[in-house]
Backbone as a ProteinNet text record, in pm:
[ID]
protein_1_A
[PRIMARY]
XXXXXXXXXXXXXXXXXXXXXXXXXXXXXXXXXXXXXXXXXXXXXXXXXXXXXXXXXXXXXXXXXXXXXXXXXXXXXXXXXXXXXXXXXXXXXXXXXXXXXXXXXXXXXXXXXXXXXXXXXXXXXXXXXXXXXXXXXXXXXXXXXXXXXXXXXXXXXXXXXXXXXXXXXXXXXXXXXXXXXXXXXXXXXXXXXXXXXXXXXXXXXXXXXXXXXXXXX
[TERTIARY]
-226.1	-339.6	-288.7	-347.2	-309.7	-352.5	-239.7	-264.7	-311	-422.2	-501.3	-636	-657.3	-781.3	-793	-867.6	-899.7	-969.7	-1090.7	-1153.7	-1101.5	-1104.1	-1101.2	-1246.4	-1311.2	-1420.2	-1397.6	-1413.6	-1374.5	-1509.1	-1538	-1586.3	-1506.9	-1603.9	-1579.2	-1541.1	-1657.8	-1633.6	-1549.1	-1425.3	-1358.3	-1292	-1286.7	-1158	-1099.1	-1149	-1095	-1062.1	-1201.4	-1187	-1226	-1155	-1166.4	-1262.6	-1389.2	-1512.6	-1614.7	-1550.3	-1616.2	-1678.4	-1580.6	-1645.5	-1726.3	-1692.3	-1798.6	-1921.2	-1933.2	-2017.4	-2145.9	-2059.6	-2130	-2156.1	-2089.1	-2123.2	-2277.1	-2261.3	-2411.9	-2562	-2516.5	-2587.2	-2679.3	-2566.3	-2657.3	-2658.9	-2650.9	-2715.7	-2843.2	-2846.5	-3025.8	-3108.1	-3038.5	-3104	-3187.1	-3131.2	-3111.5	-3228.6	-3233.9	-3259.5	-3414.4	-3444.6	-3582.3	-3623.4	-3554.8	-3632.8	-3601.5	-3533.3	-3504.5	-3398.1	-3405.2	-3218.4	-3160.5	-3045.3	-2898.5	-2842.7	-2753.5	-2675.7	-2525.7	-2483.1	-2328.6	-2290.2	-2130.5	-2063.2	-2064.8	-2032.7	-1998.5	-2110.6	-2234	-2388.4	-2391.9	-2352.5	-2383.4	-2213.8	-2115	-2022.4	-2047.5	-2179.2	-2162.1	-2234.8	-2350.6	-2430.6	-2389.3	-2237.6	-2157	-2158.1	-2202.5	-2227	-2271.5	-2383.6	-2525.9	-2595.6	-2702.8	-2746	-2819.2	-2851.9	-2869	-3028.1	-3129.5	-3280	-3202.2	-3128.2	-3124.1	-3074.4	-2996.8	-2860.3	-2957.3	-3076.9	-3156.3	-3259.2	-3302	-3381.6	-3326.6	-3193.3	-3135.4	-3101.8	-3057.2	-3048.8	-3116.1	-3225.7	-3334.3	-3479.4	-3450.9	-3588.5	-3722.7	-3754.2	-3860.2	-3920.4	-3828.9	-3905.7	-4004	-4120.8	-4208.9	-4165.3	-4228.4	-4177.7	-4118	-4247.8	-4231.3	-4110.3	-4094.1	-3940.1	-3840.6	-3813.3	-3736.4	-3709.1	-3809.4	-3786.8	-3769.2	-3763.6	-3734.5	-3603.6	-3528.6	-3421.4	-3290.3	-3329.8	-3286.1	-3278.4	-3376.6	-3348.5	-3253.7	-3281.3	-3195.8	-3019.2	-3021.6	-2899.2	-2803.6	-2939.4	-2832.6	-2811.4	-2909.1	-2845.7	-2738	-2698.9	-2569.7	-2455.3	-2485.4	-2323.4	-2307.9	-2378.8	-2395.7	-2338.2	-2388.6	-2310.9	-2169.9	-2166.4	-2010.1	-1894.9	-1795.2	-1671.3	-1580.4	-1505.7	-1479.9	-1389.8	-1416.8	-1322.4	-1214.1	-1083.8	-961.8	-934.8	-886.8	-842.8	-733.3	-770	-664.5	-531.8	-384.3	-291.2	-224.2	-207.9	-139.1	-245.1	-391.4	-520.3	-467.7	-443	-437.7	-262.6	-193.1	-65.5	-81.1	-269.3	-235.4	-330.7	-395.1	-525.1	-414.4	-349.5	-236.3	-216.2	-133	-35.2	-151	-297	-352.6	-399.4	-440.1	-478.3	-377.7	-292.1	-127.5	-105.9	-130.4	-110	-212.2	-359.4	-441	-580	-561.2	-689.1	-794.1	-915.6	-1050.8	-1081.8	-1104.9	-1125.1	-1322.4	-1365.9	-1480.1	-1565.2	-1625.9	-1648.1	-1810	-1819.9	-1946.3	-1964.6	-2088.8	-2068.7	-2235.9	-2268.7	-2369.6	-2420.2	-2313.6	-2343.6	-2487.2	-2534.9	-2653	-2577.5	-2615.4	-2542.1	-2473.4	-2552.2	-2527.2	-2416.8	-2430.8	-2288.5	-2164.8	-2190.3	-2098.8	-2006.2	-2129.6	-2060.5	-1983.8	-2087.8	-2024.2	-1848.1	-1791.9	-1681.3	-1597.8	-1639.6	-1562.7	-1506.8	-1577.9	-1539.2	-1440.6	-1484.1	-1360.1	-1247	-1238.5	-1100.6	-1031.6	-1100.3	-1021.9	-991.2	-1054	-1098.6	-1171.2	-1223.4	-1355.6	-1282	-1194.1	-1113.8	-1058.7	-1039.3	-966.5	-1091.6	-1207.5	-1334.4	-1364.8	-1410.4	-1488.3	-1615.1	-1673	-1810.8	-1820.1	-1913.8	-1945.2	-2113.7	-2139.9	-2258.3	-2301.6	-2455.4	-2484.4	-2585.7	-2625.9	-2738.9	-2820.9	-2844.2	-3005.8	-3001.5	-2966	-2968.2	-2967.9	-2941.9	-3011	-3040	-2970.5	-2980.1	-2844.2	-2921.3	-2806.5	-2745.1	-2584	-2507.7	-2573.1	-2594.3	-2499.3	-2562.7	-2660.7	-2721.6	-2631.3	-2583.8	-2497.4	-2504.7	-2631	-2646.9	-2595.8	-2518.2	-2451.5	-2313.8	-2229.1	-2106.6	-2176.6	-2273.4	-2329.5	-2320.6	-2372.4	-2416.5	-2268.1	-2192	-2032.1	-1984.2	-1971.3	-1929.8	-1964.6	-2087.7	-2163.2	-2090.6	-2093.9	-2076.6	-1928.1	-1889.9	-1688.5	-1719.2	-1770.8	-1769.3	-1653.1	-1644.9	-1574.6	-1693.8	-1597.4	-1670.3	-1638.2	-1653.4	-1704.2	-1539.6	-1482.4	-1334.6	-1205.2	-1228	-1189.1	-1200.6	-1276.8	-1293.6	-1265.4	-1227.3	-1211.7	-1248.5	-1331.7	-1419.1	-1343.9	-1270.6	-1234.2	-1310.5	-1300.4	-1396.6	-1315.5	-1404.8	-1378.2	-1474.6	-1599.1	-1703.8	-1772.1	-1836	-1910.1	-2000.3	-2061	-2124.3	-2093.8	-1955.4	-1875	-1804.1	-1746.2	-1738.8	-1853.6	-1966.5	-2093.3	-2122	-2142.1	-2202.1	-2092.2	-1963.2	-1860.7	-1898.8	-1895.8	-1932.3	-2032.5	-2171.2	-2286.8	-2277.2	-2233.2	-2191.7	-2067.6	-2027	-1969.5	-1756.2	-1740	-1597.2	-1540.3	-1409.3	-1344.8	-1305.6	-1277.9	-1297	-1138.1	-1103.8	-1000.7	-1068.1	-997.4	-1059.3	-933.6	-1000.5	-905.7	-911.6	-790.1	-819.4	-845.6	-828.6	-833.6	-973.7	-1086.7	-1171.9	-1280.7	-1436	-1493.8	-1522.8	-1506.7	-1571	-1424.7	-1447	-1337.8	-1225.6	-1137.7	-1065.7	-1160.4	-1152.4	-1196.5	-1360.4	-1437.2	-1558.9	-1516.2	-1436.2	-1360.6	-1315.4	-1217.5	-1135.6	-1309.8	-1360.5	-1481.5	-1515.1	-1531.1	-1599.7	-1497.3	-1388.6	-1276	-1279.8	-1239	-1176.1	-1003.7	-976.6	-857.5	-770.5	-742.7	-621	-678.9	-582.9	-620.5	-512.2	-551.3	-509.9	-440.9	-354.2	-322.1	-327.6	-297.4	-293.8	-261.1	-357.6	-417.8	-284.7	-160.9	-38.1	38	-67.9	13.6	-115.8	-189.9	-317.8	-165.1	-150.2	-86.1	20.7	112.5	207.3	189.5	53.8	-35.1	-91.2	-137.9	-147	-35.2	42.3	157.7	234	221.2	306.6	172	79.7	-33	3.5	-19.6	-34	127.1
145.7	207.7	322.7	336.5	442.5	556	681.8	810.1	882.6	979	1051	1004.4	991.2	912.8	712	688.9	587.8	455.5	547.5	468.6	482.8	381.9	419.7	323.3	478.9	295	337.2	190.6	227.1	186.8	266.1	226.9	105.6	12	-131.5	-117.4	-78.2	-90.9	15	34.5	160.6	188.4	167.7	212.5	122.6	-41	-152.8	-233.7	-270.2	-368.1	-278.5	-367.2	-300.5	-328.7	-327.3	-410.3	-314.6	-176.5	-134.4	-190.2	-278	-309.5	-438	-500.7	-623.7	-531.8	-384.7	-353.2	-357.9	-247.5	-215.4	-342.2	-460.3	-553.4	-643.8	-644.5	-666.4	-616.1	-475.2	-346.5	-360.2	-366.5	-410.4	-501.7	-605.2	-745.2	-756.1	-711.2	-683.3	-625.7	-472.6	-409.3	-453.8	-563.9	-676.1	-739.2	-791.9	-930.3	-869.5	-730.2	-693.7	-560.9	-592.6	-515.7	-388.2	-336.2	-175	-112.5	2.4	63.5	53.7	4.5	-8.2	135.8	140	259.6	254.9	370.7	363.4	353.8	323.9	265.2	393.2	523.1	617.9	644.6	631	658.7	555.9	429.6	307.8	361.7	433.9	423.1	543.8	627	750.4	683	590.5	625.8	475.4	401.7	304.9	388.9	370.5	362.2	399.6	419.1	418.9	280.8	288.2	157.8	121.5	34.8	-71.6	-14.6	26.8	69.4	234	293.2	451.2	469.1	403.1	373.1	336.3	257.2	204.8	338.6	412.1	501	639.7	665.3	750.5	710.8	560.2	602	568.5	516.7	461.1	548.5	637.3	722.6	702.1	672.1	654.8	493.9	382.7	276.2	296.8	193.8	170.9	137.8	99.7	59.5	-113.8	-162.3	-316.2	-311.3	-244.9	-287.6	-267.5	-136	-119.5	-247	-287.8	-438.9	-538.3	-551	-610.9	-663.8	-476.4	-485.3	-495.4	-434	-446.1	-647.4	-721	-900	-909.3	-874	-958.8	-861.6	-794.3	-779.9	-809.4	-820.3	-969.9	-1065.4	-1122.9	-1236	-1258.6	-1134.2	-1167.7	-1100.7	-1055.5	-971.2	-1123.7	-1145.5	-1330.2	-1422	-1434.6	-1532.4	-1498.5	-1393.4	-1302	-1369.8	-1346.5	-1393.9	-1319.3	-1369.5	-1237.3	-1110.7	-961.3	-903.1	-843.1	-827.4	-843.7	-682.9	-702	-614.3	-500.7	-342.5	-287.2	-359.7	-244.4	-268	-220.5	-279.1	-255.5	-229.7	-278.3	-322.9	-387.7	-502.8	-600.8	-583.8	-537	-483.4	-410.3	-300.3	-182.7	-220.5	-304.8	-340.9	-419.8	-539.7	-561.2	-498.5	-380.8	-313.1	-232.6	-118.4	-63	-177.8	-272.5	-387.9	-421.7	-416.8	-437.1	-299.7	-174.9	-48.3	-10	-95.4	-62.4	18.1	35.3	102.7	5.8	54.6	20.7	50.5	-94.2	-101.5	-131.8	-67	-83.9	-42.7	-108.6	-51.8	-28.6	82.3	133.5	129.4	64.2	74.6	53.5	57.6	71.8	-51.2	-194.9	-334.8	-357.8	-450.2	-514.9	-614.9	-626.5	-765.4	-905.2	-949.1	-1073.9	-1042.2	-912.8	-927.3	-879	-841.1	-781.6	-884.2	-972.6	-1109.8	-1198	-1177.5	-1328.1	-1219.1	-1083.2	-1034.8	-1086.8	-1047.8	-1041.9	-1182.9	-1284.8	-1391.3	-1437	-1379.6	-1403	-1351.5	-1261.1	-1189.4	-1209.7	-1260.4	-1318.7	-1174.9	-1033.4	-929.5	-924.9	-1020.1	-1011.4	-1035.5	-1119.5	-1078.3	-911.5	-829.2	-747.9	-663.2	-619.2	-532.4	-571.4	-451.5	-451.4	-449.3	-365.1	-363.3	-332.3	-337	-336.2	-283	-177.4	-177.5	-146.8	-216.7	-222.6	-116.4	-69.8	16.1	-63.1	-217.7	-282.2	-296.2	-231.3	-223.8	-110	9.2	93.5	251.5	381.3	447.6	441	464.9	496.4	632.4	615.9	705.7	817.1	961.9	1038.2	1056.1	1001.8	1036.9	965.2	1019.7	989.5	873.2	810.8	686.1	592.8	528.6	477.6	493.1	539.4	605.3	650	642.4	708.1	581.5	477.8	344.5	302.9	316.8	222.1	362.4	473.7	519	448.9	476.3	427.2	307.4	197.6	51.5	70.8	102.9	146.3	186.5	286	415.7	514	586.9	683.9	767.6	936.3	1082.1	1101.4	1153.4	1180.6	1260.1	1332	1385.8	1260.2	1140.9	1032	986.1	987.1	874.2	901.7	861.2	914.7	816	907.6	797.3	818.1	631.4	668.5	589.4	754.2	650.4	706.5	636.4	654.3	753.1	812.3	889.2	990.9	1108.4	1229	1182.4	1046.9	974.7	992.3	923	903.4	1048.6	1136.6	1242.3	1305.9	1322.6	1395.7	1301	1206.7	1137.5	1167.3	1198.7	1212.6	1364	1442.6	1541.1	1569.7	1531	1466.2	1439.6	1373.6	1294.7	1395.3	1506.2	1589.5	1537.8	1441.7	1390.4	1434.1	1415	1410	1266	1315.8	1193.4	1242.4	1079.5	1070.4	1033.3	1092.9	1067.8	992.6	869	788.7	824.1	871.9	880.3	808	700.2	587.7	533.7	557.2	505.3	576.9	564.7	623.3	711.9	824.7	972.4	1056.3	1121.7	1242.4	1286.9	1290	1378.9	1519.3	1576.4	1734.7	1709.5	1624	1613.4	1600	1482.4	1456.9	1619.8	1665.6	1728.9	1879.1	1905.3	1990.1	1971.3	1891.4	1781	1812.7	1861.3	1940.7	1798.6	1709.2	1585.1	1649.5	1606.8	1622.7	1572.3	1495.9	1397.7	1338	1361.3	1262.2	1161.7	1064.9	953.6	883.9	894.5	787.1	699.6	603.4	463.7	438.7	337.3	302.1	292.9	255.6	246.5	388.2	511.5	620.9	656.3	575.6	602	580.8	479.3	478.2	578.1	608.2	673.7	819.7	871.4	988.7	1004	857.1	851.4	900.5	828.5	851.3	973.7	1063.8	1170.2	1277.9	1218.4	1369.6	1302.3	1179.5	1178.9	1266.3
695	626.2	540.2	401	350.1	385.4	373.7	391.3	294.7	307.6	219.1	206.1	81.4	58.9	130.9	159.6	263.7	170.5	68.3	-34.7	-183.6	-265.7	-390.4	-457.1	-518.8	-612.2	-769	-810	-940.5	-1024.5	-1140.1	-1264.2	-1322.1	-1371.5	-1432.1	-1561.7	-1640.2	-1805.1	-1852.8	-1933.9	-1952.5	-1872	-1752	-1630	-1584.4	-1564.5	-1548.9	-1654.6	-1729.4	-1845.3	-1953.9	-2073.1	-2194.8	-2256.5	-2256.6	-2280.8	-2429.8	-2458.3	-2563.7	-2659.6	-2720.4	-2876.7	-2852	-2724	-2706.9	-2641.3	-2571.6	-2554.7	-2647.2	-2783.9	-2870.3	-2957.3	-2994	-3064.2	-3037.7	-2877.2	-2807.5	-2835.2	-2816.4	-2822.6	-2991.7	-3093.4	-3224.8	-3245.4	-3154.5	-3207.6	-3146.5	-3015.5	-2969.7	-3048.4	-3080.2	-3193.9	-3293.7	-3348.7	-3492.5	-3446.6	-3318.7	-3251.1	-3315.2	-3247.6	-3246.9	-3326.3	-3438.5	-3547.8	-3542.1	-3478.5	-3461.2	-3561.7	-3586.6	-3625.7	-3517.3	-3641.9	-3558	-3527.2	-3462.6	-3394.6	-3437.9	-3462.4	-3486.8	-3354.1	-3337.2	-3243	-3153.7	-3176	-3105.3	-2982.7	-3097	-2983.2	-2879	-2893.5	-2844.1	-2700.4	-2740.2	-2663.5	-2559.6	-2610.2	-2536.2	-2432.5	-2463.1	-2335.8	-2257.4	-2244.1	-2172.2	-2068.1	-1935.6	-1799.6	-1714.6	-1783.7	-1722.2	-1761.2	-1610.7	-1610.4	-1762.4	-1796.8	-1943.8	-1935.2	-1826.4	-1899.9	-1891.2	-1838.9	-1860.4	-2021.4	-2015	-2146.6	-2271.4	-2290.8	-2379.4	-2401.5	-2265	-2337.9	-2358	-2305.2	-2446.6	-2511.2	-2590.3	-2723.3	-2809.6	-2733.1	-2842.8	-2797.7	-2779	-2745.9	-2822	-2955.5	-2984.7	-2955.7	-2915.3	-2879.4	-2788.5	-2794.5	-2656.3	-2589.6	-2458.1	-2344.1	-2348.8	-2450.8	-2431.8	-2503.3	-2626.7	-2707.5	-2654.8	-2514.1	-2453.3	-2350.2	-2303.2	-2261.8	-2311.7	-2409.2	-2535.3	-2535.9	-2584.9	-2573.2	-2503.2	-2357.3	-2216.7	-2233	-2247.5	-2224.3	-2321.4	-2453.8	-2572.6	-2577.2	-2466.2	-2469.3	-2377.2	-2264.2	-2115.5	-2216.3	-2320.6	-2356.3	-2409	-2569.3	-2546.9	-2537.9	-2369.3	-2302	-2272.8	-2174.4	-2071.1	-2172.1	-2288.5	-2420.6	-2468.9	-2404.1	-2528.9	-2443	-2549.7	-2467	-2358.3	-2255.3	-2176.7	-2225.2	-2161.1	-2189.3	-2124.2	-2159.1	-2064.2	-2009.6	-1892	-1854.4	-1887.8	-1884.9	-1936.6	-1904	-1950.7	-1906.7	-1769	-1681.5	-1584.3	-1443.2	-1474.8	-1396.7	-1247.4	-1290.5	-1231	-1111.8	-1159.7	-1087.9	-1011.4	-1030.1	-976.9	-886.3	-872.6	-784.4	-651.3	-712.3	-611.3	-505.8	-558.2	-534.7	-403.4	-440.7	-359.9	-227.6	-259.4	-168.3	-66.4	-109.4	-2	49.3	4.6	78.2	190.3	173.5	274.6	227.7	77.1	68.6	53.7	79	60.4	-122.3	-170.3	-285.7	-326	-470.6	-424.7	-564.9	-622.5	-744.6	-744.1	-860.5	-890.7	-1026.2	-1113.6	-1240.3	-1289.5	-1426.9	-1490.1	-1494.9	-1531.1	-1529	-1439.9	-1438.8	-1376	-1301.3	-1198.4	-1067.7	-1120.3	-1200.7	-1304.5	-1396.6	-1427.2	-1534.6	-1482.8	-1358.1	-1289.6	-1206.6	-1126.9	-1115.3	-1222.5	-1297.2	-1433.2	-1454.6	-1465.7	-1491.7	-1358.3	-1297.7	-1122.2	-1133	-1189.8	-1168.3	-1275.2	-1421.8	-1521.1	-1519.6	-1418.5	-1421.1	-1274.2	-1200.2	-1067.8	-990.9	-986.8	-902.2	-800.4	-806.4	-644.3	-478.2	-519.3	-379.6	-358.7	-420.3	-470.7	-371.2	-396.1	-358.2	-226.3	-153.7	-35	-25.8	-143.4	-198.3	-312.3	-349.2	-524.1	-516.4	-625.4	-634.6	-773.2	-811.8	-957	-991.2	-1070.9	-1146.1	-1136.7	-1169.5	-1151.5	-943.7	-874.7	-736.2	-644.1	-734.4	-670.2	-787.3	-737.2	-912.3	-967.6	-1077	-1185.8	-1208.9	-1226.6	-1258.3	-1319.9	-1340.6	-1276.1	-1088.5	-1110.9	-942.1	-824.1	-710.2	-612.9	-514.7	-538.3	-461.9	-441.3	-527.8	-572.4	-435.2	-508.7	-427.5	-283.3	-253.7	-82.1	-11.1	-106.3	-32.3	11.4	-97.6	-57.3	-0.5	35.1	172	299.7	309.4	425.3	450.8	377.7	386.1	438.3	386.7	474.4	555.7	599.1	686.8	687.7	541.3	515.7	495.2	470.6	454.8	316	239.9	87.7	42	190.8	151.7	149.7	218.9	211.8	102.6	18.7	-85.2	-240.6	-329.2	-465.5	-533.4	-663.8	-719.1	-919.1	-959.9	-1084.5	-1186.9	-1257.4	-1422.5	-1537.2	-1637.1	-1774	-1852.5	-1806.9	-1811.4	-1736.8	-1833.8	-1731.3	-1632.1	-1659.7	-1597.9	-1426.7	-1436.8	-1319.2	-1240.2	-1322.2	-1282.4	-1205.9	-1274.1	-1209.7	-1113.1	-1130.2	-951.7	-843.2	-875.1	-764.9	-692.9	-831.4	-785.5	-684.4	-771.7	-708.1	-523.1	-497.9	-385.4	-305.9	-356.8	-244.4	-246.4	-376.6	-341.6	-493.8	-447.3	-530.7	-628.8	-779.4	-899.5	-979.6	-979.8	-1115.8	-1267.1	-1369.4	-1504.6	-1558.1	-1622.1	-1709.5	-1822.5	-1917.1	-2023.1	-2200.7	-2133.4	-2281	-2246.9	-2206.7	-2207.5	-2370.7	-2278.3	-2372.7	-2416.4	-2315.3	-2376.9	-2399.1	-2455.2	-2463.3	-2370.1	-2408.8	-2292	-2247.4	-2372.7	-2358.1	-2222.4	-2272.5	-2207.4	-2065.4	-2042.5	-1864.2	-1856.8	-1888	-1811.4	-1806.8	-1861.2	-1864.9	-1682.2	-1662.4	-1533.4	-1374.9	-1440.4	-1313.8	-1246.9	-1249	-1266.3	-1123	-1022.4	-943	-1035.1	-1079.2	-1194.7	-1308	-1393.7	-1534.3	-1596.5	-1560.6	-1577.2	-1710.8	-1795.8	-1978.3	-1877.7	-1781	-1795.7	-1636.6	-1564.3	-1453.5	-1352.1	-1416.3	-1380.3	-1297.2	-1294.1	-1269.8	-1149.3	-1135	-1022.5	-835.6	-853.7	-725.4	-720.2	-789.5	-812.5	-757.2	-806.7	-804.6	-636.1	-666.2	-485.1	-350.3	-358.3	-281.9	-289.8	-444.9	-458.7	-314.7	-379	-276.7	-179.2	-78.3	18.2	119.3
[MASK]
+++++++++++++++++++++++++++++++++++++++++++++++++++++++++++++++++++++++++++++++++++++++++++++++++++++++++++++++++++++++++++++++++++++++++++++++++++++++++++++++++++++++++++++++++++++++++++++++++++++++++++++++++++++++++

């Protein structure tokens, strides 16, 4: 069993897979789908991971409700249609690698259950997780529920567990939740914004997460 931290959960979009520009390509094609302005890429990247109705009504604040439902369907349709997107570099080595050391693997992300499955399954990760939990299943990021449920479900304490993202999103729910958070830095938001967030480690590339591990433990 590993020494130190016991859990790791990770953020999906931006900390695992590289899924931005198919994010945002989605994002204004719903837009399109239903008559709205489009969004530049940056707005569409700020509000990546939070759940898809939190994420829709910041950035589309003046829609109604129905267009917000609107747009929430016509954009399952096409993440669900899009082609898959691949995993950073050195993902998949590093998921290995913690799985053979003993940690509890476990992700938390903005995705909805369906798209979270339809990924898990294109990238051959689901053996990899102990639990997984979605924004259409309980709240959404920055609130701590999330990360409480997959404690519980292990049965770790909040000093056990470290939670990594690519967003303030993810930072604040760690916080939120009483634990400590790694910040990746090639994702979507800023360095400057992560490191604001007092983030324990900051991450260039997923490859230096274990490394980081073993030097603390």
């Amino acid at each position: 069993m590993a020494v130190g931290y016991e859990l790791l959960i990770f953020d999906w979009d931006g900390t695992l897979i590289d899924s931005e520009k198919n994010i945002i390509r989605c994002m204004q094609l719903a837009l399109e789908d239903i008559g709205a302005q489009t969004r530049e890429p940056d707005a569409i990247s700020h509000i990546i991971g939070l759940g898809l109705a939190e994420a829709i009504e910041a950035l589309c604040p003046e829609l109604k409700p129905a267009q917000r439902s609107q747009l929430v369907e016509r954009y399952r349709y096409h993440f669900l249609s899009s082609e898959p997107s691949e995993p950073f570099a050195g993902v998949a080595v590093t998921l290995n690698a913690l799985v053979d050391r003993g940690y509890y693997l476990a992700v938390a992300t903005g995705k909805g259950r369906v798209g979270l499955d339809k990924a898990l399954a294109e990238t051959g990760f689901k053996p990899h997780f102990h639990v997984t939990r979605c924004a259409d299943e309980t709240r959404s990021k920055p609130h701590p529920q999330m990360v409480l449920e997959i404690m519980d479900f292990v049965g770790v304490d909040a000093h056990q567990a470290l939670m990594i993202g690519d967003t303030v999103y993810d930072l604040d729910m760690a916080t939120n939740a009483g634990m400590d958070s790694a910040a990746v830095l090639y994702g979507v938001h800023a360095a400057e914004k992560l490191q604001a967030c007092n983030p324990i480690v900051c991450l260039q590339s997923m490859t230096e997460l274990l490394p980081w591990l073993e030097q603390r433990a």
